[in-house]
N, C-alpha and C positions, 0 to 999 in steps of 0.2 A: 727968156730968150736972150737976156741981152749977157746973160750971166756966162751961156754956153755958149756965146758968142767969143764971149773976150777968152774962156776957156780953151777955145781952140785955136783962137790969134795965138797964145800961149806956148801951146802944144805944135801949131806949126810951123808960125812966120818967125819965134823970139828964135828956136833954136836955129833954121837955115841964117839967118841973121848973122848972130853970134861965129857960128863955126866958119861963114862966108870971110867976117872980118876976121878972123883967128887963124886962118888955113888958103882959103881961096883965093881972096883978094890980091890982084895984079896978076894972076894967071889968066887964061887966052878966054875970050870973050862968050864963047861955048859951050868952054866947062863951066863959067860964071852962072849962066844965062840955062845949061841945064840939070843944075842944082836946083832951083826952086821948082822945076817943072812938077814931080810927084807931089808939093804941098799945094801947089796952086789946082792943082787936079781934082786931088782929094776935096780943100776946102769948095771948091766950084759942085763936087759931086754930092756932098754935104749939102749945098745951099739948096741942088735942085731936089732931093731926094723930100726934103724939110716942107720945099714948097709943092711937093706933089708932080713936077715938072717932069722929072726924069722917068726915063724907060724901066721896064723890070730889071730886078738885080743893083739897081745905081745904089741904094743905100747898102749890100752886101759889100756892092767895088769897092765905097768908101770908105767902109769900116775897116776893109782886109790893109788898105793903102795908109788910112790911119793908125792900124796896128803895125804893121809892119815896116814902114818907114817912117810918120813920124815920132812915134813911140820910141824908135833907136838913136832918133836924132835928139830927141829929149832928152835921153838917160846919158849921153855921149853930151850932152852940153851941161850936163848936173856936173858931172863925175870930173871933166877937163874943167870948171869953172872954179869947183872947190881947192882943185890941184896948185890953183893959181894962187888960190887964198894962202895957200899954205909954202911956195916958193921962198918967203923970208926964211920961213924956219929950217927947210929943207931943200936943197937945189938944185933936188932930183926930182922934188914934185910934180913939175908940167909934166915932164917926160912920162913918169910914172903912170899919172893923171890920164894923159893921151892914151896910154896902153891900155890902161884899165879901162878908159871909157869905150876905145875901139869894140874890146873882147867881148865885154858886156851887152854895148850898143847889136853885135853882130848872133850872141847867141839869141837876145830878144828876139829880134827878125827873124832867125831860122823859127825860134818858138810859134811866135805869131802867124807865121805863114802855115806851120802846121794846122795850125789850127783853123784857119784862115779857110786854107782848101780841103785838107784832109779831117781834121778833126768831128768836123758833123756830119761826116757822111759814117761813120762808124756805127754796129748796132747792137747794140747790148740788151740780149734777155733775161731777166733778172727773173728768178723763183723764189720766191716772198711766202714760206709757213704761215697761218692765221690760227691763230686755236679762240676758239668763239665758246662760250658758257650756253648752254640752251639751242646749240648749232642739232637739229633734228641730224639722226644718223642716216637717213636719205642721203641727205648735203654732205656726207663727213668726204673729204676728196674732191668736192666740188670746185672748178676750176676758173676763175674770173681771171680774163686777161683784161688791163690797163693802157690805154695810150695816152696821151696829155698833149696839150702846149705844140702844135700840129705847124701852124700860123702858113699856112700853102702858100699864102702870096711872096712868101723869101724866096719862091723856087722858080714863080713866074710861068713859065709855061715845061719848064722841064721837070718831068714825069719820072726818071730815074730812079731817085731816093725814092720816094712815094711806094713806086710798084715794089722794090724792094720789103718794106716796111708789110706791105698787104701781106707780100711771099712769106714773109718771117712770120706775121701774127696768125696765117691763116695755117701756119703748120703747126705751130702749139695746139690744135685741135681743144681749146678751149670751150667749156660749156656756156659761158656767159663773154662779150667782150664790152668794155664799158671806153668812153672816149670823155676826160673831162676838161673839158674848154678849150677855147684858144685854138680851133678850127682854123680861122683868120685870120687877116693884119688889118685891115681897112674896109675894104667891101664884100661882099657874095660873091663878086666876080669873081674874085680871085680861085676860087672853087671851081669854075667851070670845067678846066682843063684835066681836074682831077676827081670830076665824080663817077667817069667810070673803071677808077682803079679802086676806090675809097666804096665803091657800090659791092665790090668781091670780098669787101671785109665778114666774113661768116663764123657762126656760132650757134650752136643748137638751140640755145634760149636766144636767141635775138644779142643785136648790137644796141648800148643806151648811151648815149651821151647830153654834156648840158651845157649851157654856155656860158665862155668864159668873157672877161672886161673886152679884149677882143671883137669878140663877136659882135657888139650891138653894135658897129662899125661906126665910134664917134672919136676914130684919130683922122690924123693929113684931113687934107682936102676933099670936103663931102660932095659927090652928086647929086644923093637922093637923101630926104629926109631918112636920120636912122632909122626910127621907129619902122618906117616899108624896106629896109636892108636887111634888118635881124629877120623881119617876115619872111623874106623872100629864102635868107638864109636857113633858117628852120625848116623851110617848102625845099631847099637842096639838099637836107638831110635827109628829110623824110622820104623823097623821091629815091635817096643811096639807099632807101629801106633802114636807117637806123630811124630807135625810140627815143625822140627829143623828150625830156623829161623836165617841163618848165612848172615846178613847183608840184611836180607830179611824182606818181610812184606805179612799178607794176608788181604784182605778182608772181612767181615761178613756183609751178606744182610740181612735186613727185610723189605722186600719189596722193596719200592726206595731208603730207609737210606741204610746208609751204617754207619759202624765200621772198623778203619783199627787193627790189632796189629801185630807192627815189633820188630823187635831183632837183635840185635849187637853184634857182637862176644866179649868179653873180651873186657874192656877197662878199664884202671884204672894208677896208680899210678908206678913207677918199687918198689919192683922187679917183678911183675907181667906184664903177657903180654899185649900189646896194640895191638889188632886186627880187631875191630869193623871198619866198614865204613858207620857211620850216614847219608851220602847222598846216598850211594847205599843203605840203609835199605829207607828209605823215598822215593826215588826215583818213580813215578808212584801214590803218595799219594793224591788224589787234595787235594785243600787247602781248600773244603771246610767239609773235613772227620775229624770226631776226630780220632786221635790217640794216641795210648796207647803204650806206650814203653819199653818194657823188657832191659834190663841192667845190669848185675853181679855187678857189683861195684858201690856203691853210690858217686866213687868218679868222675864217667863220669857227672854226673848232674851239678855241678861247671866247671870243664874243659869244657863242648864243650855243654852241652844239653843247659843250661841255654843261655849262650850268642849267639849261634847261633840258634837256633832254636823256636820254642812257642807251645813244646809238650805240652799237658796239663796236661798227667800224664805219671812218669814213675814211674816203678817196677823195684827194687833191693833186694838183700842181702848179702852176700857177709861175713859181718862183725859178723855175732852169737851174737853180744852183748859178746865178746869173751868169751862168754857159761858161765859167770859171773855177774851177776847183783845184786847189793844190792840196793831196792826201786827205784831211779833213777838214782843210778851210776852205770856204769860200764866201765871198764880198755878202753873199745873200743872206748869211747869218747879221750880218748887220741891220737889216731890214726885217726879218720874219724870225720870232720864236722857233716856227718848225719851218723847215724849207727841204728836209730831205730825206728820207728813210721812214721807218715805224718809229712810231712816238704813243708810248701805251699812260693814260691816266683814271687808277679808279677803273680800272677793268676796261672803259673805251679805247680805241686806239684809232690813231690816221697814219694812213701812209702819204706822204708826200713822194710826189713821181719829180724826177728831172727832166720828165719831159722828153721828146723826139723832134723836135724845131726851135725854133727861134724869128725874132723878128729882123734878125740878122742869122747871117751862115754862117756862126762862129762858133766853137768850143773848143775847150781846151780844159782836158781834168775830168771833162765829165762826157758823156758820150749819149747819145738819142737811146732812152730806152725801151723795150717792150717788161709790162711787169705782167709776170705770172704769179696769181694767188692759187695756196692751195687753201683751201677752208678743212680745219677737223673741229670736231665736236672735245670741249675743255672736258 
C-alpha cells in the first residue's frame, strides 16, 4: 500500500510541482490554483475507489484522469528536466526539451483518452481454426463461442456495452458458448442490473462458464462473507440459465459421438486463489471423449494441465493482454508465459482470450473480444 502510495505521489504531486516552479510560478492566482485541481481529483478519486467509498465508475474516472493528465505531466517533466541537464553542453537544450516534452506530453493524452473512452467499447470477433486428433466427424465444424474477463461491476448500472456483446455473440449462432471467469469485480451485486441481458446469451448445447479469481468476491471492501457471495453468485448464473461448471464437466451428444466440456474453479499462481480439482472435473470422462477445458488462468496449463493430463484443448483468459498492447507487445508478457492467442504443446493446445472487460474501462491495442472456434477432426 505504502509502495503505491508514494507511486502516485510520484506520478502526480512531483511533476505539477516541478512544472508549477518551472513555468507557472508568479502568474495570477487561478491559473496557480487551477493547475493542481485534475491531480488533486484524480488522487482523492483514487483514495475513495481503494476504500470502497466511492459511487460506481469512481475507479474508471480515476484511472482515465490518471492516464490522461497525469501520465503527460510526467513524461513532460522527464523530457524538460533532462533538457536542463544537458543546457552546459548545448544552449538550445531547454527550449528543445520544452518542445519535445509539450509534443510528446500531448500525443500521450490524445492516446490515453482514446483509450480511456473509446478504446473498450470496440468489439472484435475473432474466428480461431482448432484441428483436434480423435475430434469424432459429428463434431468436425462444430462451433464453440468464448467470452472471458466480463468484470460488470466497471460498467455500474449502464447496460449499453453489455447488450451490445449479447447482440454480437448471439448472432454468430454458435453450437456451444462457454464464458471463463471474471463475471465480476467485488460482489454478485454488481450482476444484478445485467442478468437479464446476460439471460439472452443462447446456443444450442447450452452456455458453460467457471469462475474466475474475481468471482469469489475477496477484493475492496467485503459485506458478506465470500464463501455466501460466490454462492449467491453461481445461484445468478444459474438463474441466467448458464452451466456453472465447479470442478465439473458435461457431455454433448450427436448421436453415438460424444463432446465432453469441463471446468475448474480458479487455479493459478498466489496471490490468487487455487481451487480447481482437475481429477474431480475429468472424473467420469472416458478416455475415448475429446475434451475441452475451461480454466481462468493460463497459468493452470504449465502447473498441472500439461504434465498431468492430454487435454487437447483448453480455454483461458484471465490476463487482458493487460488492456495494453502495442502490435506484439504487451506489459502482460512480463507476468504470464501465455497471455494471448493459441499456444500448441505435444499436440495440446490453450488459447488465451483478451477478454471483453476489465476492472477498469481502459484499452488500448487490444480490443473486447468475442472468440469463435471452429473444431475439425486432424
Amino acid at each position: 500500500m505504502y509502495i503505491i502510495l508514494a507511486i502516485l505521489i510520484v506520478i502526480l504531486i512531483v511533476p505539477d510541482i516541478y512544472i508549477w516552479l518551472s513555468r507557472l510560478r508568479g502568474r495570477s492566482f487561478w491559473l496557480q490554483a487551477a493547475w493542481f485541481v485534475p491531480s488533486l481529483l484524480t488522487f482523492l478519486l483514487l483514495f475513495l475507489s481503494g476504500t470502497g467509498r466511492l459511487l460506481e465508475n469512481g475507479l474508471s474516472l480515476s484511472t482515465a484522469l490518471l492516464a490522461a493528465v497525469a501520465l503527460p505531466k510526467f513524461i513532460y517533466m522527464v523530457v524538460e528536466g533532462l533538457s536542463r541537464c544537458l543546457t552546459p553542453l548545448w544552449h538550445s537544450a531547454r527550449r528543445a526539451g520544452h518542445i519535445t516534452g509539450l509534443v510528446l506530453a500531448v500525443f500521450v493524452a490524445v492516446v490515453m483518452v482514446y483509450g480511456a473512452f473509446f478504446g473498450w467499447r470496440r468489439l472484435e470477433v475473432k474466428n480461431v481454426e482448432i484441428s483436434l486428433s480423435g475430434l469424432p466427424e459429428e463434431f468436425d465444424g462444430y462451433r464453440i463461442l468464448q467470452l472471458s474477463d466480463l468484470h460488470v461491476g466497471t460498467y455500474g448500472t449502464d447496460t449499453a456495452f453489455v447488450s451490445c456483446l449479447v447482440a454480437a455473440a448471439n448472432s454468430q449462432n454458435a453450437d456451444a458458448i462457454v464464458f471463463t471467469g471474471d463475471l465480476v469485480n467485488m460482489s454478485p451485486d454488481e450482476l444484478t442490473p445485467f442478468e437479464p441481458l446476460l439471460s439472452r446469451l443462447s446456443a444450442k448445447d447450452g452456455v458453460y462458464s467457471v469462475l474466475g479469481n474475481h468471482d469469489y468476491c475477496i477484493y475492496g471492501r467485503r459485506k458478506e462473507d465470500p464463501a455466501s457471495a460466490v454462492k449467491r453468485l453461481v445461484q445468478k448464473e444459474r438463474n441466467m440459465g448458464w452451466t456453472v461448471l465447479n470442478n465439473e464437466h458435461r457431455i454433448i451428444r450427436k448421436g453415438e459421438a460424444c463432446l465432453a466440456i469441463a471446468g475448474v474453479e480458479n487455479t493459478g499462481k498466489p496471490p490468487f486463489p487455487s481451487k480447481g480439482d482437475l481429477t474431480k472435473a475429468l472424473n467420469g470422462i472416458p478416455d475415448s471423449v475429446i475434451t475441452i477445458l475451461l480454466s481462468h488462468d493460463p497459468s493452470h496449463w504449465d502447473m498441472q494441465i500439461l504434465p498431468e493430463t492430454d487435454i487437447p484443448l483448453t480455454l483461458s483468459g484471465h490476463t487482458h493482454a493487460a488492456q495494453v498492447k502495442i502490435g506484439s507487445f504487451s506489459p502482460s508478457q512480463w507476468l504470464y508465459k501465455e497471455w494471448s492467442g493459441l499456444y500448441e504443446t505435444d499436440g495440446q493446445q490453450l488459447f488465451v482470450s483478451e477478454g471483453t472487460g476489465g476492472t477498469i474501462a481502459f484499452r488500448l491495442g487490444t480490443v473486447p473480444q468475442i472468440i469463435v472456434f471452429t473444431l475439425h477432426k486432424k
